[in-house]
N, CA, C and O atoms as a DFTB+ gen file, in Angstrom:
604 C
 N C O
     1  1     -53.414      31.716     -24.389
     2  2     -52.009      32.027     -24.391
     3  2     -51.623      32.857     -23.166
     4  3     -50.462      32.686     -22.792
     5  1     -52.518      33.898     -22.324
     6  2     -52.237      34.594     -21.736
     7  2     -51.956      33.973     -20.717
     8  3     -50.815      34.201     -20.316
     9  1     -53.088      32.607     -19.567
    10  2     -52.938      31.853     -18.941
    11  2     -51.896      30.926     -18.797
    12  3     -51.675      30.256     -17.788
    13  1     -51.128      30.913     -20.076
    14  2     -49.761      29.998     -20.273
    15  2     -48.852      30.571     -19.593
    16  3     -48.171      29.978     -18.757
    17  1     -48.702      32.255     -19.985
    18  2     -47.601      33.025     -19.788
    19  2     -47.991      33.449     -18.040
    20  3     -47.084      33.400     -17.210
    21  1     -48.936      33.718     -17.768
    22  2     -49.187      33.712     -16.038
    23  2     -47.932      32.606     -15.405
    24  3     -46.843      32.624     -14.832
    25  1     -49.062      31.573     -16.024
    26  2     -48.323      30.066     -15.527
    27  2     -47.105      29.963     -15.172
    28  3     -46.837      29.665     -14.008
    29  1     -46.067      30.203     -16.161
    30  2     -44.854      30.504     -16.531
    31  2     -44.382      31.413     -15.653
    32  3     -43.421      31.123     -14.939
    33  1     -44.889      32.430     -15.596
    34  2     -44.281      33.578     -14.680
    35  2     -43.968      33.293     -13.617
    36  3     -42.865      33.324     -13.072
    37  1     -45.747      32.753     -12.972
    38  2     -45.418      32.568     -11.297
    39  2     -44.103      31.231     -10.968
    40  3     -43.269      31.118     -10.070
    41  1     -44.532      30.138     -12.512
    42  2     -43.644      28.988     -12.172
    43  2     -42.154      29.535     -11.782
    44  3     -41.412      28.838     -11.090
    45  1     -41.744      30.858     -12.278
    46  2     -40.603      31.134     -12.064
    47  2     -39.977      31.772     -10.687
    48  3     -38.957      31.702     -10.002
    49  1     -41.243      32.438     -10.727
    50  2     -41.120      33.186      -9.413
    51  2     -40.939      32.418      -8.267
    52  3     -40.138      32.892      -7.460
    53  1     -41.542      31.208      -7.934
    54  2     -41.556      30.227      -7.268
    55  2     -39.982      29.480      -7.243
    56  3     -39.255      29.042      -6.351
    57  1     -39.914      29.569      -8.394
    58  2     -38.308      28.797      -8.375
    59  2     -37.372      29.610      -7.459
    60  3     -36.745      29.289      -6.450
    61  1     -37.474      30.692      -8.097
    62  2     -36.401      31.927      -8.048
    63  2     -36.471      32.183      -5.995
    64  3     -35.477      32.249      -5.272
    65  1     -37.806      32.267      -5.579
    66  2     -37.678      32.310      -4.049
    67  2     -37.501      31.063      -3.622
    68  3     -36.818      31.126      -2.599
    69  1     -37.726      30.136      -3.842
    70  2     -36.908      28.792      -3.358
    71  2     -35.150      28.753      -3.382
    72  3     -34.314      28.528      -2.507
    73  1     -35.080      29.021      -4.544
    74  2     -33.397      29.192      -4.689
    75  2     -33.041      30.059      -3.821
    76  3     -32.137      29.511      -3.191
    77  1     -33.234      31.238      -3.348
    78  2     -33.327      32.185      -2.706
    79  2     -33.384      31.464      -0.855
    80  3     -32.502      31.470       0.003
    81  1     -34.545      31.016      -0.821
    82  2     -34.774      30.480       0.772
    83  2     -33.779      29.478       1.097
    84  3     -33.336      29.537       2.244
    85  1     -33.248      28.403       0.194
    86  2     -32.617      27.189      -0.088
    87  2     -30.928      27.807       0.493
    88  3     -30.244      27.456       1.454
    89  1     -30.646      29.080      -0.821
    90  2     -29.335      29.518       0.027
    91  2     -29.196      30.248       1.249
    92  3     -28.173      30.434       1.907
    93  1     -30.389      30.646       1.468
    94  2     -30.118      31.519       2.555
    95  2     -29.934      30.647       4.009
    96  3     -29.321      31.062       4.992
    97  1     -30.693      29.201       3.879
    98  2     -30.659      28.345       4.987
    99  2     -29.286      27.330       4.687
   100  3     -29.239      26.341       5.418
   101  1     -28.286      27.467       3.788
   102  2     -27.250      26.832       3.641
   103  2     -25.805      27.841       4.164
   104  3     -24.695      27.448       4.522
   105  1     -26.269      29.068       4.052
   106  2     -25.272      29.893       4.415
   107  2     -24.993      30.027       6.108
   108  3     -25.853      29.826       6.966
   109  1     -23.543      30.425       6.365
   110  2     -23.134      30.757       7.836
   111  2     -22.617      31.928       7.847
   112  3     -22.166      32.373       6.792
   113  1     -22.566      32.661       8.989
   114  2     -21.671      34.049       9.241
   115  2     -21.775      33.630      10.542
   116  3     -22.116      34.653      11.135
   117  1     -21.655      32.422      11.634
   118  2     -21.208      32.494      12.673
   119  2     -19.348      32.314      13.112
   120  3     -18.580      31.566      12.506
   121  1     -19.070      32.965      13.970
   122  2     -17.590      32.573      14.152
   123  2     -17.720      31.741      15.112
   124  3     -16.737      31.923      15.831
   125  1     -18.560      30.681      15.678
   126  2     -18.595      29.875      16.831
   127  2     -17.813      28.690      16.438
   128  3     -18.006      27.892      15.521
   129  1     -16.834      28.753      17.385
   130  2     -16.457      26.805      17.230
   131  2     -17.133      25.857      18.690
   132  3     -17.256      26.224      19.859
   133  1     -17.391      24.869      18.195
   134  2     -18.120      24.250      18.975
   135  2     -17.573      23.034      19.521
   136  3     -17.268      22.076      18.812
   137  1     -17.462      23.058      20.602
   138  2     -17.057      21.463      21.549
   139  2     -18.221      20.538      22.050
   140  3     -18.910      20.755      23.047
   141  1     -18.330      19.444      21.173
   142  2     -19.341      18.681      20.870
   143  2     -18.882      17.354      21.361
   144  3     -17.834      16.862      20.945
   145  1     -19.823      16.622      22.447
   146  2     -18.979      14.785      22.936
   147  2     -19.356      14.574      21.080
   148  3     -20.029      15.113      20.202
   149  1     -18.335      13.331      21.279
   150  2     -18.321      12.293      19.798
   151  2     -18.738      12.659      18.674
   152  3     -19.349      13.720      18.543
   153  1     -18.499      11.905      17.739
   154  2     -18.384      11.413      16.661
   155  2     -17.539      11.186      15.850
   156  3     -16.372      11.167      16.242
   157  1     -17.844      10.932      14.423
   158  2     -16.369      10.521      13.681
   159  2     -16.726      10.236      12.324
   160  3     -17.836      10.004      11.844
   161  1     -15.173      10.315      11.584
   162  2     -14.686       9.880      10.366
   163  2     -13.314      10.657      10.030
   164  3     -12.875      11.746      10.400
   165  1     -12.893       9.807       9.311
   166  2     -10.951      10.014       8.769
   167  2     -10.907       9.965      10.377
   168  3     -11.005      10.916      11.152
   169  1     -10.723       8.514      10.686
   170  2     -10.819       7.756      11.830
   171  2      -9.237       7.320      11.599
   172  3      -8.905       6.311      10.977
   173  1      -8.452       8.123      12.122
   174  2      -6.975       7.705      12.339
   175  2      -6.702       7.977      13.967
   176  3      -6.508       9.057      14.523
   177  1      -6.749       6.694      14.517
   178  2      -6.353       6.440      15.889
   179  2      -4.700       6.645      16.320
   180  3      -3.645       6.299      15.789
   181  1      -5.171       7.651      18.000
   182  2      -4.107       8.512      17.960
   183  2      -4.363       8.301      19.639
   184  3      -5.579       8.173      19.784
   185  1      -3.837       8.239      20.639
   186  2      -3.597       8.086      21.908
   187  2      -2.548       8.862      22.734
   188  3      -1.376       9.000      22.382
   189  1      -3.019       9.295      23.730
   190  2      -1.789       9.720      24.989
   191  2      -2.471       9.425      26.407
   192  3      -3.648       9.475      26.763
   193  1      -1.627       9.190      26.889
   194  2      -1.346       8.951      28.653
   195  2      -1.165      10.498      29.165
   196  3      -0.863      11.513      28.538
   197  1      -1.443      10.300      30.438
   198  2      -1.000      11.443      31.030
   199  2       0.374      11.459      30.902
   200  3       0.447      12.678      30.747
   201  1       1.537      11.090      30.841
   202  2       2.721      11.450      31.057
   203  2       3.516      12.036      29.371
   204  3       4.707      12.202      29.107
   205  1       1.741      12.308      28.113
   206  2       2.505      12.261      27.085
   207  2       3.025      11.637      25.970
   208  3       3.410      12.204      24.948
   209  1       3.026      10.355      26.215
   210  2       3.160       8.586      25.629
   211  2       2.490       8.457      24.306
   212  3       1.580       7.629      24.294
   213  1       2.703       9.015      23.308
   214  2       1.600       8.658      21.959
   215  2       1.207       6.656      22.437
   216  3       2.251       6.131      22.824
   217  1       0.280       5.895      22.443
   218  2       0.095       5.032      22.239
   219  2      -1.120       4.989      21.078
   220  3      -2.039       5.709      20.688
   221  1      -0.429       3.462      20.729
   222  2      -1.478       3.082      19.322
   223  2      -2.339       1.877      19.479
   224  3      -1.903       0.953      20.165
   225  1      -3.338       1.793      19.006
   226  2      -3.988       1.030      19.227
   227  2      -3.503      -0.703      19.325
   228  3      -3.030      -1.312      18.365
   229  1      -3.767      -1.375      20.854
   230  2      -2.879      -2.682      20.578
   231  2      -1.966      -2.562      21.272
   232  3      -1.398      -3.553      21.730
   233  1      -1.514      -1.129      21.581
   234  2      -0.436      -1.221      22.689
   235  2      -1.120      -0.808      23.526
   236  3      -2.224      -0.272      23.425
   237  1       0.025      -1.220      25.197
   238  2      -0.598      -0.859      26.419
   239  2      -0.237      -0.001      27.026
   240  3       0.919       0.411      26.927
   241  1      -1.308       0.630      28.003
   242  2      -1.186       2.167      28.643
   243  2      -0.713       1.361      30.290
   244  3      -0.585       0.168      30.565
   245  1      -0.614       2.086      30.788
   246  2       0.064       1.392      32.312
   247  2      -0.137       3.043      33.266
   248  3       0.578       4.011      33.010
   249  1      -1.458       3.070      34.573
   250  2      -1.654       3.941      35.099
   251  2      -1.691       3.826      36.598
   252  3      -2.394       2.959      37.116
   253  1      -1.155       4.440      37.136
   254  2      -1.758       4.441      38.588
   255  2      -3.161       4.637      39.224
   256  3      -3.887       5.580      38.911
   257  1      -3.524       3.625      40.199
   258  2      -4.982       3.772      40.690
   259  2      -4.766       5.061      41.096
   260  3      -3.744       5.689      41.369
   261  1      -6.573       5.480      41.072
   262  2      -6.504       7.087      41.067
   263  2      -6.428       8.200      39.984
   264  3      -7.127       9.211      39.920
   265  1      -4.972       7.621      38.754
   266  2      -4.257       8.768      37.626
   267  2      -5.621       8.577      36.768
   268  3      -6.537       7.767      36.624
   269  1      -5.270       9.564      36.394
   270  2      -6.507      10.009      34.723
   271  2      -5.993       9.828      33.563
   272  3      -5.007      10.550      33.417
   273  1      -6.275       9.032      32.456
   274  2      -5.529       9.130      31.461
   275  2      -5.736       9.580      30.171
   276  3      -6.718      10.322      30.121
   277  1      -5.208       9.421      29.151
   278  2      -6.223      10.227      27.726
   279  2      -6.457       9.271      26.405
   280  3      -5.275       9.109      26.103
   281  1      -6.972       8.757      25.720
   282  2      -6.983       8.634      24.623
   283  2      -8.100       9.097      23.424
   284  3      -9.326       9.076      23.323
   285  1      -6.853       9.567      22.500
   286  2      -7.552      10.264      21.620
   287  2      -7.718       9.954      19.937
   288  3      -6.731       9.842      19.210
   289  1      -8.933       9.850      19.508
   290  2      -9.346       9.515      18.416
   291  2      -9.694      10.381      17.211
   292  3     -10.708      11.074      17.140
   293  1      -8.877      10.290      16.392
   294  2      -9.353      11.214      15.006
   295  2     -11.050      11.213      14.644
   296  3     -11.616      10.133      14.472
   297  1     -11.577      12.121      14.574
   298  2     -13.520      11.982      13.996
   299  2     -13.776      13.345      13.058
   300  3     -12.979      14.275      12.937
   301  1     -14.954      13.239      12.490
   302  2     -15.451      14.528      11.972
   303  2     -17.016      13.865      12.199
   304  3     -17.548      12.852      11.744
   305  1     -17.482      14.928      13.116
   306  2     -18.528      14.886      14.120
   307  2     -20.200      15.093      13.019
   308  3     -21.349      14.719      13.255
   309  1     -19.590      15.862      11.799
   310  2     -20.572      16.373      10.832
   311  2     -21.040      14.846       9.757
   312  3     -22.062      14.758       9.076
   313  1     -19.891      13.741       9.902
   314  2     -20.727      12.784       9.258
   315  2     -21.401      11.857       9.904
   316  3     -21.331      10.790       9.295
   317  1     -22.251      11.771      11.224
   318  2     -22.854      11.018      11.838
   319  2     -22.076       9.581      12.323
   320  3     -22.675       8.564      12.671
   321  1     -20.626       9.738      12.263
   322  2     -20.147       8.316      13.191
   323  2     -19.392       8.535      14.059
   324  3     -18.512       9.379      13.893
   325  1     -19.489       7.983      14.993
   326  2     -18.626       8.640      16.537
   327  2     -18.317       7.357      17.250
   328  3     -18.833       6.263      17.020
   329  1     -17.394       7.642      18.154
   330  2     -16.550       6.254      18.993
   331  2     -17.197       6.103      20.096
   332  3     -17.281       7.045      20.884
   333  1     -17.873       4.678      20.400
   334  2     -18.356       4.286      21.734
   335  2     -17.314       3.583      22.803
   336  3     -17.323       2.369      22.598
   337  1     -16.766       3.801      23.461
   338  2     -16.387       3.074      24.229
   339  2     -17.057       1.655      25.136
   340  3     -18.140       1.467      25.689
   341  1     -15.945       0.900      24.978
   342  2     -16.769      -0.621      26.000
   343  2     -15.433      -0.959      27.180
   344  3     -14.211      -1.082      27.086
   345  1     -16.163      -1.003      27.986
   346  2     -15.093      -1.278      29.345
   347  2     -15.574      -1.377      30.700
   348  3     -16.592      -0.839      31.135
   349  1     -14.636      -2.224      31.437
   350  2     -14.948      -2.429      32.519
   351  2     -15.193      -1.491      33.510
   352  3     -14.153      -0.942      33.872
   353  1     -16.500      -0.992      34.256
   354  2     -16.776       0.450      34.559
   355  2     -16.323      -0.156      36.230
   356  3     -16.241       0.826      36.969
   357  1     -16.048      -1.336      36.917
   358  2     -15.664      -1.442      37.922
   359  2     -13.645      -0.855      37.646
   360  3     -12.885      -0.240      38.394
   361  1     -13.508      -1.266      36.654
   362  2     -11.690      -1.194      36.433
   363  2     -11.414       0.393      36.258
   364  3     -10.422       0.989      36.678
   365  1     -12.332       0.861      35.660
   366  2     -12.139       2.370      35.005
   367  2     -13.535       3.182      34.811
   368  3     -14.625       2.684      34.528
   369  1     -13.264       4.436      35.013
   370  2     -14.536       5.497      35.085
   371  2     -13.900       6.763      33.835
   372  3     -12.849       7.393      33.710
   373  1     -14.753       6.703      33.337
   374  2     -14.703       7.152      32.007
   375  2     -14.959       8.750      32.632
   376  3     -16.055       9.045      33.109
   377  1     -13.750       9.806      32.569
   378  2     -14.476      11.470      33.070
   379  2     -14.532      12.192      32.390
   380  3     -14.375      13.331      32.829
   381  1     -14.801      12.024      30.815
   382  2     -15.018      13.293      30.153
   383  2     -15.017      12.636      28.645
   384  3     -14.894      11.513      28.156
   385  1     -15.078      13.023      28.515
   386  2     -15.241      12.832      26.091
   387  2     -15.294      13.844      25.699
   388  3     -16.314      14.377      26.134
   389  1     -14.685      14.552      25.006
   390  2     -14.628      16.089      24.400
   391  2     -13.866      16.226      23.164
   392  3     -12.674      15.931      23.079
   393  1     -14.816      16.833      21.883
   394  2     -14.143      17.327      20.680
   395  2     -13.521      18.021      20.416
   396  3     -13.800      19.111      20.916
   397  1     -12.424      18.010      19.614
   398  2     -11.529      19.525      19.754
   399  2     -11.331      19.399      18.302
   400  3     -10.563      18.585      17.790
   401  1     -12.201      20.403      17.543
   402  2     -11.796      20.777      16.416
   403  2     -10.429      20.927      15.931
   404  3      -9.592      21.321      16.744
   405  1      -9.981      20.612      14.431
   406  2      -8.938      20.899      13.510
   407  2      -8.871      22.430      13.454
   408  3      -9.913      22.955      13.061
   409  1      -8.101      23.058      13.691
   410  2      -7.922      24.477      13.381
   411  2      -8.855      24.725      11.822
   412  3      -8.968      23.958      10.865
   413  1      -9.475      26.209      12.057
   414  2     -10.665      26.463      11.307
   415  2     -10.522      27.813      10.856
   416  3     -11.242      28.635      11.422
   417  1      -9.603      28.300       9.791
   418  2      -9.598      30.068       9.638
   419  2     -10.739      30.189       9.188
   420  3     -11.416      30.988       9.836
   421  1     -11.341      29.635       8.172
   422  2     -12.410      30.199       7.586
   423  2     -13.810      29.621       8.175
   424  3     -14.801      29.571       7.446
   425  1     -13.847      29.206       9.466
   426  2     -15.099      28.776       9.808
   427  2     -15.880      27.691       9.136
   428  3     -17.077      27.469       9.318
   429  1     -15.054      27.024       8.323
   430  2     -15.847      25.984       7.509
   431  2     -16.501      24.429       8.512
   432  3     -15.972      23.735       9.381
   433  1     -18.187      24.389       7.680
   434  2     -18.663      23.609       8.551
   435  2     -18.289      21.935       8.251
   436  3     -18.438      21.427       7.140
   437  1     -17.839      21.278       9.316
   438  2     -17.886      19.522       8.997
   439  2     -16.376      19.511       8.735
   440  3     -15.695      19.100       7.796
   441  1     -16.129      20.037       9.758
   442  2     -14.289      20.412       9.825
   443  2     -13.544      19.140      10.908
   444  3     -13.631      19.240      12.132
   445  1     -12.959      18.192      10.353
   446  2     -12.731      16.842      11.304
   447  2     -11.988      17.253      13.052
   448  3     -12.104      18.454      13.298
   449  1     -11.523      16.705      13.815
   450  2     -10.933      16.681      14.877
   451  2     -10.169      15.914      15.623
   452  3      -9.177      15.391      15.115
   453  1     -10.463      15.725      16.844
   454  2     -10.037      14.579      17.737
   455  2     -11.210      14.799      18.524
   456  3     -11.665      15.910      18.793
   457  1     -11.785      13.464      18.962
   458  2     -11.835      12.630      20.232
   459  2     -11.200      12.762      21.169
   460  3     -10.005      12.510      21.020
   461  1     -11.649      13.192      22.504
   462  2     -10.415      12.900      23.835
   463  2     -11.142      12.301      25.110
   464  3     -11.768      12.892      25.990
   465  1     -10.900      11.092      24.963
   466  2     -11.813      10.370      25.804
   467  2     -10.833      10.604      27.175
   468  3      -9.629      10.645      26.924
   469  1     -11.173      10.739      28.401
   470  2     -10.359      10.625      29.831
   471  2     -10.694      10.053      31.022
   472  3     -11.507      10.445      31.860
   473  1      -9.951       9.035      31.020
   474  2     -10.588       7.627      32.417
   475  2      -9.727       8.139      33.361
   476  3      -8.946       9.086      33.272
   477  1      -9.974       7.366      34.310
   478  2      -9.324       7.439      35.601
   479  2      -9.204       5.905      36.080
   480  3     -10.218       5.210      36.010
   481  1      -8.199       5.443      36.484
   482  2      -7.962       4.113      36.707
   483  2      -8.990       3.640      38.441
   484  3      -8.742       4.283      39.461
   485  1      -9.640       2.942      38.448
   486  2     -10.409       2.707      39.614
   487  2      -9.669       1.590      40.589
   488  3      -9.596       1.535      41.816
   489  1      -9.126       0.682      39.510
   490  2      -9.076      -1.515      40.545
   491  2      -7.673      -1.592      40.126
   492  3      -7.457      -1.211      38.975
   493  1      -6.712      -1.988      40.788
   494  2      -5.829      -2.633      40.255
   495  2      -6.256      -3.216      39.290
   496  3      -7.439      -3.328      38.971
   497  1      -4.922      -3.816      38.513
   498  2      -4.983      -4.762      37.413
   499  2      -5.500      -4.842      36.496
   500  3      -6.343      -3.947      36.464
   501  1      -5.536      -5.789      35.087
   502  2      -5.667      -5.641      33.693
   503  2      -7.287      -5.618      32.939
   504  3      -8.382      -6.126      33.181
   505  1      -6.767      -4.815      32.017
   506  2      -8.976      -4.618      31.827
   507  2      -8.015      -4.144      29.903
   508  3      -6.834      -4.055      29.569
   509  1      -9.588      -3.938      29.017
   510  2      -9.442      -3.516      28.216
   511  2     -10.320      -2.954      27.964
   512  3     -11.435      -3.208      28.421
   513  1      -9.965      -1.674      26.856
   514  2     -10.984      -0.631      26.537
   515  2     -11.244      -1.108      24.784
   516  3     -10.322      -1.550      24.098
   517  1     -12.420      -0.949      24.354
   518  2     -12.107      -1.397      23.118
   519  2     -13.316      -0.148      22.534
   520  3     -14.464      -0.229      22.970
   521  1     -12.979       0.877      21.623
   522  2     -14.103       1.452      20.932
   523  2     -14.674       1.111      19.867
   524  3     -13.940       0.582      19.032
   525  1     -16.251       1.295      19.490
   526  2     -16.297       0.827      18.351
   527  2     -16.581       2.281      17.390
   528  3     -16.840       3.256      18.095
   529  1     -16.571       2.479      16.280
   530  2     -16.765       3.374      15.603
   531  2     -18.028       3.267      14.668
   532  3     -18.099       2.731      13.562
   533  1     -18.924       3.857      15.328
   534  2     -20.381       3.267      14.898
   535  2     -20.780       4.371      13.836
   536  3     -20.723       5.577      14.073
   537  1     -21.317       3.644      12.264
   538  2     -22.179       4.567      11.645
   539  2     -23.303       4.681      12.026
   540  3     -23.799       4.103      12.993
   541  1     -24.117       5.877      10.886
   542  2     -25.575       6.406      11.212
   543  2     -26.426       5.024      11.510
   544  3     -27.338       5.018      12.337
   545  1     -26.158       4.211      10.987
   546  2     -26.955       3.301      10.655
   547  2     -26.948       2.216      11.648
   548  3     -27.601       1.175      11.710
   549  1     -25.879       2.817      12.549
   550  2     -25.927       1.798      14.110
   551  2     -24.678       0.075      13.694
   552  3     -24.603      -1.054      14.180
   553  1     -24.026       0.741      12.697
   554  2     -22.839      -0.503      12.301
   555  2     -21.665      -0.304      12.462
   556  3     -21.116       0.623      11.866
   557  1     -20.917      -1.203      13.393
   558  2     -19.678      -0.716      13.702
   559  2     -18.315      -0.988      12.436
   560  3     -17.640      -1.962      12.103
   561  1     -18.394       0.367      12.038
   562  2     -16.980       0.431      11.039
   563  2     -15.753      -0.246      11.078
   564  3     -15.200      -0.980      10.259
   565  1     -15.330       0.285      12.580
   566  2     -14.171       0.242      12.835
   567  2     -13.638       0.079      14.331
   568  3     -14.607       0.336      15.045
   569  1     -12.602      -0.214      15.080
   570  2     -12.011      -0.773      16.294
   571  2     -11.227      -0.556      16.514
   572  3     -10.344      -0.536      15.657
   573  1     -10.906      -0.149      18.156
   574  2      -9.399       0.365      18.144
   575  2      -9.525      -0.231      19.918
   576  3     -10.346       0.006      20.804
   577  1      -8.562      -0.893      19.873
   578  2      -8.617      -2.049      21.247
   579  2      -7.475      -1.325      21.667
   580  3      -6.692      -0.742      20.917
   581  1      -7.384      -1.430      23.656
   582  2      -6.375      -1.076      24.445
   583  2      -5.972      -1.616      25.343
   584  3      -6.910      -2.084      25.988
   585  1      -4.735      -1.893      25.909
   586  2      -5.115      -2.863      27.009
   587  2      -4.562      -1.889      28.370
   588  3      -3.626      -1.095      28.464
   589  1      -5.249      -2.196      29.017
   590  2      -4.654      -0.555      30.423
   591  2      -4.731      -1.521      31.354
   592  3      -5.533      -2.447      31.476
   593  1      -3.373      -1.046      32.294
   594  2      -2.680      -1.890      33.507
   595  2      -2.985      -1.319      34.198
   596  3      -2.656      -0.282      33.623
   597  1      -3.483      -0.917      35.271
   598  2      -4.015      -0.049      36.541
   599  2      -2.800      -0.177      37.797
   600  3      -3.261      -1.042      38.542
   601  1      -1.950       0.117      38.164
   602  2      -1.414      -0.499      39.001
   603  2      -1.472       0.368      40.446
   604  3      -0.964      -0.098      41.466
């Protein structure tokens, strides 16, 4: 009987510092927000031009060779799916991809954002950008096609 109640004891003790280690590696007290390239989910496609222009997916952007432009994609970077871009790298040069968190009072982690992808028009004339929105699992969800005029 005595060997039972050992048993028992340590079995608990064991629990009790697991539960213990378990929360302590789930908890945060950082105030860092973090600007992270890509990813995604609550994938609501959202676009601007430099001059400001909400465009939506399907409609066309129209830039000067040389101008930089923006489009930006709803993601939450914490569920492993993020927007790849496909495009003509002679028509357009892709200069930046950057996350910008949803406003965050309480620091909560897996907090959604935007996407802000920013090209620069390279060639005259018509090209398209098309992203795909790829899960963990390397399958594209979702699509958001553009058509950009370079002029």
């Amino acid at each position: 009987m005595d060997k039972k109640r050992v048993f028992i004891a340590g079995l608990a003790i064991a629990l009790l510092s697991l539960t213990v280690v378990v929360a302590g590696c789930t908890s945060s007290t950082s105030n860092n927000t973090t600007t992270a390239p890509t990813q995604t989910s609550e994938n609501v496609p959202m676009t601007k031009t430099t001059n400001s222009t909400n465009v939506t997916p399907g409609q066309s952007i129209t830039t000067a060779q040389g101008q930089n432009f923006t489009i930006t994609l709803r993601t939450n970077p914490s569920t492993g799916y993020s927007w790849h871009p496909q495009y003509d790298r002679t028509a357009l040069s892709l200069i930046s991809s950057v996350f910008i968190s949803d406003p965050n009072p309480h620091n909560l982690v897996g907090v959604p954002g935007s996407q802000v992808f920013t090209f620069q028009g390279l060639a005259r004339g018509a090209t398209i950008i098309t992203f795909n929105n790829v899960s963990p699992s390397q399958i594209v969800t979702e699509q958001a096609t553009y058509a950009v005029t370079v002029t």
